[in-house]
N, C-alpha and C positions, 0 to 999 in steps of 0.2 A: 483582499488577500484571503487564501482557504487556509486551514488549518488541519493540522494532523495530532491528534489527542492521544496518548498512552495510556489506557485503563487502570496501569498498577501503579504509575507511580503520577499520576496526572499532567503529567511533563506535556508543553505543547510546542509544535513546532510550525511557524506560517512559511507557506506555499504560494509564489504567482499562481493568480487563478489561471489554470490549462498545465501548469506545469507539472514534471515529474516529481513522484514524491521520494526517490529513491534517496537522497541527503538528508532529505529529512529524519525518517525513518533510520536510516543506517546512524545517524545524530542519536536515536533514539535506545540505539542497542543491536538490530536488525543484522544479522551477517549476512553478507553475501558472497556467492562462490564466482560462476561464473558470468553474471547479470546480463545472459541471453537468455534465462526463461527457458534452462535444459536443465540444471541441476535441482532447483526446487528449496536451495538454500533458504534462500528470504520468503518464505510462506510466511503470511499474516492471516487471521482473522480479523475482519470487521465485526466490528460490536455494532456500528451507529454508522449511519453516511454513507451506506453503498452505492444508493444512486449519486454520489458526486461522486463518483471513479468512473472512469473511461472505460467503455465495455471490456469486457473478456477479449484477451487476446487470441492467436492459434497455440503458443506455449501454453498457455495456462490449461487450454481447454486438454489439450495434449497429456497435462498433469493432474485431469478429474480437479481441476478449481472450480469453485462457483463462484457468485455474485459476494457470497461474506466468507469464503477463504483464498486469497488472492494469492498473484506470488507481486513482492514489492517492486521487483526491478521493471516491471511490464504495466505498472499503475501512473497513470497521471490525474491530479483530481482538477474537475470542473471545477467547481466554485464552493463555497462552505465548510462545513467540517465535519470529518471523517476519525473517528474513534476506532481503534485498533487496539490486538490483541496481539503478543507471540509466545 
């Protein structure tokens, strides 16, 4: 199982490895507007664990995101654990 870590209040949430993190996340606080990766709602920063996300999408890239400011609804993480920021 991956895991998705909250930097402010340490709260963790486990992830099937490959899966999406967006419940996770939105468990965590994370609003989301329209979760196609057009409104920019759910932007995170990565703190830790970039390379266990699934690359860059075309929305993200669309919204000037890089590898540690994602947007949550277009993230799925590979394996391990991924620290986040909002």
């Amino acid at each position: 199982m991956a895991k998705i870590i909250y930097t402010k209040n340490k709260q963790e949430k486990e992830i099937a490895n490959g899966g999406k993190i967006k419940s996770a996340v939105e468990e965590l606080g994370v609003l989301f507007g329209c979760e196609d990766g057009i409104c920019g709602t759910c932007m995170i920063d990565i703190v830790n664990g970039e390379g266990n996300l699934s690359e860059l999408t075309q929305p993200e890239k669309d919204l000037e995101r890089d590898r540690n400011h994602r947007l949550a609804c277009q993230c799925k993480i590979k394996k391990g654990n991924v620290t986040i920021d909002f």
